[in-house]
C-alpha positions in Angstrom: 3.2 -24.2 61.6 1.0 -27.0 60.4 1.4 -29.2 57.1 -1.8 -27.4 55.6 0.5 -23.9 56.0 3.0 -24.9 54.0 2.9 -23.7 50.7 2.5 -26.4 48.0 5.7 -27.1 45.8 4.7 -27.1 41.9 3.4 -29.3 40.4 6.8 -31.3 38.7 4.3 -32.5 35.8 2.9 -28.6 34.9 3.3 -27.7 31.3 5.5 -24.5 30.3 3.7 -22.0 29.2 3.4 -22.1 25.9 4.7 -19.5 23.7 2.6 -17.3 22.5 4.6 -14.7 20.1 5.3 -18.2 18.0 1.9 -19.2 18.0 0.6 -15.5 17.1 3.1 -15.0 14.8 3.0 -18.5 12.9 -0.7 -18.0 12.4 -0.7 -14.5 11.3 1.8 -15.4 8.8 0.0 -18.2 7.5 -3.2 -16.0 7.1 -1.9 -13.4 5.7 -0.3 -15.2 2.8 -3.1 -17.2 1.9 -5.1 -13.8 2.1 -2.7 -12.1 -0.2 -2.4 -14.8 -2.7 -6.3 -15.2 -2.9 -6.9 -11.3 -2.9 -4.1 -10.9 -5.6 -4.9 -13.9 -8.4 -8.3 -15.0 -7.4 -9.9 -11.3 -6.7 -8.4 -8.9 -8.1 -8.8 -9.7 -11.7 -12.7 -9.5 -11.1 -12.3 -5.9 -9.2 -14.1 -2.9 -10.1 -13.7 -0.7 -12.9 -11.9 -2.9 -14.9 -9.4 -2.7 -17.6 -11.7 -0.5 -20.0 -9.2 2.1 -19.8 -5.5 3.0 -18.5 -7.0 4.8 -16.3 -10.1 2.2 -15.1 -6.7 -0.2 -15.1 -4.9 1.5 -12.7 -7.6 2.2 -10.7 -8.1 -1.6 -10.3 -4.5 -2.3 -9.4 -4.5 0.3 -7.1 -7.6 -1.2 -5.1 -5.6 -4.9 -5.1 -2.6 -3.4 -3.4 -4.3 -1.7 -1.0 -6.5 -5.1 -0.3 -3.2 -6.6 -0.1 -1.5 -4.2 2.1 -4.8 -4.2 4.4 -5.1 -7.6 5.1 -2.2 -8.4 7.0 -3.3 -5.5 9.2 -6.6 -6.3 9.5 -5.9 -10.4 10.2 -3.1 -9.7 12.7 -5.9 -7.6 14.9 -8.9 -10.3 14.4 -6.2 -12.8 15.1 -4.8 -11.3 18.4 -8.7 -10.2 19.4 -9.8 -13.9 19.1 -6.7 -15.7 20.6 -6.4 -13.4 24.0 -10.0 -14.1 24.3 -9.4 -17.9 24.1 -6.7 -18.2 25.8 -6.4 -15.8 28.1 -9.7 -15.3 29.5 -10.6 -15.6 33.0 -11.0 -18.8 34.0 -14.2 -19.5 36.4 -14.0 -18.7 39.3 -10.5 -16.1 39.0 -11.3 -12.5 40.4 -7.9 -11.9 40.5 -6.4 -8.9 38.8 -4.1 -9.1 35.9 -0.2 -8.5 36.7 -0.1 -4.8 36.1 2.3 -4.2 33.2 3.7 -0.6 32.5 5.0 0.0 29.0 7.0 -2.4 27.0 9.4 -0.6 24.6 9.8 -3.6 22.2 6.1 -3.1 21.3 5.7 0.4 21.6 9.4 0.7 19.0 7.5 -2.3 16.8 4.0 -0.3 16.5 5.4 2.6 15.5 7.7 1.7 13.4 5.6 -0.4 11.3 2.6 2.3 11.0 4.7 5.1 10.4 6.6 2.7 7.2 2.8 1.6 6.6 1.4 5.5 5.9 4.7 6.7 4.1 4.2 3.3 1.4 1.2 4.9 1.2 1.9 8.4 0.5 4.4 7.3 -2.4 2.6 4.6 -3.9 -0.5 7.1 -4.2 1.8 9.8 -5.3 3.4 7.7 -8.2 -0.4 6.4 -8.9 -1.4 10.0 -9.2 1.4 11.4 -11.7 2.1 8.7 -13.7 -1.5 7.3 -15.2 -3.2 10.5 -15.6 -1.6 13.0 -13.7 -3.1 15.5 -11.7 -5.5 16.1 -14.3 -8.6 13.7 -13.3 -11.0 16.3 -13.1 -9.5 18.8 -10.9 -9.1 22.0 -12.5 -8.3 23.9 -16.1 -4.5 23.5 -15.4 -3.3 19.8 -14.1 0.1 20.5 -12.7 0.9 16.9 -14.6 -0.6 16.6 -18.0 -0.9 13.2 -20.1 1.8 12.8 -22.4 1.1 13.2 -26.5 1.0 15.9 -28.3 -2.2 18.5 -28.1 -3.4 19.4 -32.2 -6.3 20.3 -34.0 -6.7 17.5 -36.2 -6.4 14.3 -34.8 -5.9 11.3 -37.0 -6.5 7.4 -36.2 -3.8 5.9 -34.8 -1.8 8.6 -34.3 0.0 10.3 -30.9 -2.3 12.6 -31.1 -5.2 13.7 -28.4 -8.5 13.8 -29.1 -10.6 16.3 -27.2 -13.6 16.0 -26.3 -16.0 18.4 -24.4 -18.7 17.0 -21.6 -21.4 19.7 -21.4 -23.7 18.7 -18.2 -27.4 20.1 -18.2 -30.5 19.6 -16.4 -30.7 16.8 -17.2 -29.0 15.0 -19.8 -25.2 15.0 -20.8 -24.0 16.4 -24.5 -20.9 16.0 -26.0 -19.1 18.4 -28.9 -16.3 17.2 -30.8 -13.7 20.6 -31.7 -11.7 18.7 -34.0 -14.3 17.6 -36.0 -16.1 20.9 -36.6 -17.4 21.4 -32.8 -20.5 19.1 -33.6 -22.2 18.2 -30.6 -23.4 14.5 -29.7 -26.3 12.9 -27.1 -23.9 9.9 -26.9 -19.9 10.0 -26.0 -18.6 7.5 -28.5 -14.7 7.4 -28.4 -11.9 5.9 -30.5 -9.5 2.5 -28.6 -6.4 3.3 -28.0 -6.1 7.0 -28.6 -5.5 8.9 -25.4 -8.5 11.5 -24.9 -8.9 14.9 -23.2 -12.2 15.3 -21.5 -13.1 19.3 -21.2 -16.2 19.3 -18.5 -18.4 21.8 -17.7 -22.1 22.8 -17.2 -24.5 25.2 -18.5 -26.5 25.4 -15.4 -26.3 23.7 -11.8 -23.5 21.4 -10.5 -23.4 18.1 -11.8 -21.2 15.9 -12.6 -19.2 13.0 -15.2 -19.2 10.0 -14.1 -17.9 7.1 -16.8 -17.5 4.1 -14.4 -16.1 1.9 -16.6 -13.5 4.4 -17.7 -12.2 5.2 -14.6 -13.4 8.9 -15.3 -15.2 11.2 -12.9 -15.1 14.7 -12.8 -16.8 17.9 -11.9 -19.0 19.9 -14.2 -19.5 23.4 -12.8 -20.8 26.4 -14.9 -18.4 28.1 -16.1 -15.8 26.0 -15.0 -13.3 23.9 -17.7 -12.6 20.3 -15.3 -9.9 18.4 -17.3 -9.5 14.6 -16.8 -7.5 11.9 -19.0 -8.1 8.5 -20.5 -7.1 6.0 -23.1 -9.6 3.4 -23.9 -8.8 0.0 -24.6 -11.6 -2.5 -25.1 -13.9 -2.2 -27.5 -18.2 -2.3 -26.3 -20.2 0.1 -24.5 -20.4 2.0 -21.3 -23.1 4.5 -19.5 -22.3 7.5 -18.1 -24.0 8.9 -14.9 -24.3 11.8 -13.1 -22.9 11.7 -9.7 -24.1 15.1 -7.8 -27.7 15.9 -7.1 -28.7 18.1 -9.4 -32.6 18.6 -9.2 -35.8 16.2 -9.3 -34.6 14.2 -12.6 -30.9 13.3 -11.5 -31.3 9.6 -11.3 -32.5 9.5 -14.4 -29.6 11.7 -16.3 -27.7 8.7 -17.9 -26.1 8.9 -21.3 -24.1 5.7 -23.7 -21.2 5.8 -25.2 -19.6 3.1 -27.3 -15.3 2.5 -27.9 -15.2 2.0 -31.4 -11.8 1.1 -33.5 -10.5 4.3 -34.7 -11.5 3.9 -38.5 -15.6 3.5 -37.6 -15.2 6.4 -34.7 -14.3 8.4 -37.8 -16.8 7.8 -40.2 -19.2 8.0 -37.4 -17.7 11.4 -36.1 -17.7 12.8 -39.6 -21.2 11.5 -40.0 -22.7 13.1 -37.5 -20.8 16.6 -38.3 -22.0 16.1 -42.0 -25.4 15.8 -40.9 -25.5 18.5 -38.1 -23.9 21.1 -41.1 -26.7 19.6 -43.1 -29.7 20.8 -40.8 -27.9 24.4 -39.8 -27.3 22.8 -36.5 -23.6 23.5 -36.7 -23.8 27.2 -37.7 -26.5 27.6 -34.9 -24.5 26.6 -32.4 -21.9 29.2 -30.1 -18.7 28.8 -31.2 -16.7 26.2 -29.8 -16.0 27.5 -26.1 -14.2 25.8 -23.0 -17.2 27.3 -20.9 -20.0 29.1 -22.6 -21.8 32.3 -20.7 -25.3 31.4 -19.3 -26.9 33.9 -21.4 -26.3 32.0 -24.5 -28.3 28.8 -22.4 -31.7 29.8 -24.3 -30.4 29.7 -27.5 -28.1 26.6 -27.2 -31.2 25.2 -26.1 -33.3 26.0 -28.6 -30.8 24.1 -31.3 -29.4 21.2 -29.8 -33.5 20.0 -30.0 -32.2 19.1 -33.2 -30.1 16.9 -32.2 -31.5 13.3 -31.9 -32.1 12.7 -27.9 -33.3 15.8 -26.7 -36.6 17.2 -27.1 -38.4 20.6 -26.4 -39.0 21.3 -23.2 -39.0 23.8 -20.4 -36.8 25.9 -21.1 -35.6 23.8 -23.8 -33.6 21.3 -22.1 -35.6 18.6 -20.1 -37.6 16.1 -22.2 -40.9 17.4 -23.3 -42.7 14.7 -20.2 -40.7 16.7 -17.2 -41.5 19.2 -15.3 -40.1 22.8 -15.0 -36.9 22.7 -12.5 -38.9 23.9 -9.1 
C-alpha cells in the first residue's frame, strides 16, 4: 500500500461542530420575546376595532393574543427555514447525499405535543371569549344559548341595569332603526346611549343583508323574517357608520348609515324627540305594530310611511332614494 492510500488522520486543529439546538433555540427565544413584547404594548393598543364597545374591546384583545401566540410559531419556522439554508447547504462542489435519517422520536413526541397543547389553548380561550363578552348571541339566532347579563324590561331608564332594545331593520338599501321602548318610533340613524348594555333585534324586509357596526364590534345577519340577536355596551362617546356587509343588489356599497354614543341623558331627550315628532306627523300610528319580523306583505305600506321619516325618500317601490333605479 502506498502513502497516498492511507487514509488521512483528522485534522487535530478542526473545530467541533457547533451546536445547533443552542444556537436555534437561543435565537428563537430572543425573537420571540421581543416579538411579543412589541406585538403586546407597542401594537396592540392601535389594533382594530377598538375599545368603542365591550364587545369591539374584546375583540381587540382577542386579535393581540392570538398575534402573540402566532409569533413564536411563525419565527421558530422562518428561523429554522433560514438557518438550515445557511448553514447547512451544500457546499460547492458536494454531490453527496445527506445521511439518511429515519424518525427521531424526541421530535416527533416534541411536535405533537406542542400543537396538540397549541389547538386545545385555543379551543378554551375562544370558548371563554365566546360566553363571557356577549355570549352566543352575536348575531346568530332568536335564541343565544348564552344571553348578556341585565335584566330585559319595557322601560329603560339612564343609567340603570336595564337593556335597551333596539331593532336593525335592513332594506334595499338603507338601514332603519325603531326603538320599542320608546313608543316603537323608527330612526334613519342608530344613536345609542354609553354605557348601557343594548340588544340589537336584526332583520330585513326584503333580500339578505346585513349589520355591520365596525367600531362596535357588531355584525350580524339580517334575513327576512328572521329575528338575529347580537349584544353590546358602548363606551366612548363620538360617532360610527354602519355598513352593509352582504351583497344585496346594484346599490350595496352605498347602503351606509351613522350613529352617534351619546351620554344617556341627551340619548333621551333625543329618543323622546324623535318619538314626539313621529306621533306628531301620524307616523307612529302608521306604522305596523312593533314586530320582531314583520310579514312582507305589509313592505308597501311600511314603505309608503317611513318617507316620512327624514333620510328616505319616495322611490321604487318606496324604499330606494328617488335617483335609483328599480331593483333589476
Amino acid at each position: 500500500m502506498s502513502a497516498s492510500d492511507t487514509p488521512a488522520a483528522p485534522l487535530a486543529n478542526a473545530s467541533p461542530e457547533p451546536r445547533h439546538g443552542l444556537r436555534l433555540l437561543a435565537g428563537w427565544l430572543t425573537l420571540s420575546v421581543a416579538a411579543c413584547l412589541a406585538i403586546w404594548f407597542a401594537w396592540y393598543p392601535h389594533l382594530p376595532p377598538g375599545v368603542t364597545s365591550d364587545s369591539s374591546t374584546h375583540q381587540q384583545f382577542d386579535i393581540a393574543v392570538l398575534a402573540v401566540i402566532a409569533a413564536p410559531v411563525v419565527i421558530g419556522v422562518l428561523l429554522y427555514f433560514g438557518y438550515a439554508i445557511v448553514v447547512w447547504r451544500a457546499r460547492p462542489g458536494d454531490e453527496g447525499d445527506g445521511p439518511a435519517i429515519y424518525g427521531n422520536t424526541k421530535v416527533q413526541a416534541t411536535w405533537i405535543i406542542g400543537t396538540t397543547m397549541i389547538v386545545l389553548g385555543l379551543f378554551v380561550f375562544g370558548t371563554v371569549e365566546l360566553v363571557g363578552p356577549a355570549g352566543a348571541g352575536a348575531g346568530e339566532g332568536p335564541a343565544p344559548i348564552w344571553k348578556l347579563s341585565g335584566t330585559q324590561t319595557t322601560a329603560w331608564t339612564p343609567g340603570g341595569n336595564d337593556i335597551l332594545q333596539v331593532q336593525v331593520i335592513g332594506q334595499q338599501w338603507a338601514f332603519t332603526y325603531r326603538y320599542p321602548q320608546f313608543g316603537g318610533m323608527e330612526s334613519t340613524v342608530l344613536d345609542l346611549p354609553a354605557n348601557t348594555p343594548i340588544e340589537f333585534h336584526v332583520t330585513s324586509l326584503d333580500v339578505i343583508h346585513s349589520f355591520w357596526a365596525y367600531l362596535l364590534g357588531v355584525k350580524a345577519d339580517a334575513n327576512p323574517q328572521v329575528d338575529n340577536v347580537a349584544y353590546t355596551t358602548v363606551k366612548t362617546l363620538g360617532g360610527f357608520t354602519v355598513h352593509c356587509s352582504e351583497l344585496c343588489g346594484i346599490w350595496h356599497g352605498a347602503m351606509t348609515t351613522s350613529g352617534t354614543i351619546l351620554i344617556p341623558g341627551a340619548f333621551r331627550t333625543w329618543a323622546t324627540g324623535v318619538q314626539a315628532k313621529e306621533q306628531s306627523e301620524g307616523v307612529l300610528a302608521a306604522l305596523p305594530p312593533y314586530a320582531l319580523t314583520y310579514d312582507p306583505t305589509v313592505i308597501p305600506q311600511l314603505g309608503q310611511n317611513i318617507v316620512k321619516i327624514d333620510g328616505i325618500t319616495g322611490g321604487a317601490g318606496y324604499y330606494y332614494g328617488s335617483g335609483n333605479p328599480v331593483t333589476p
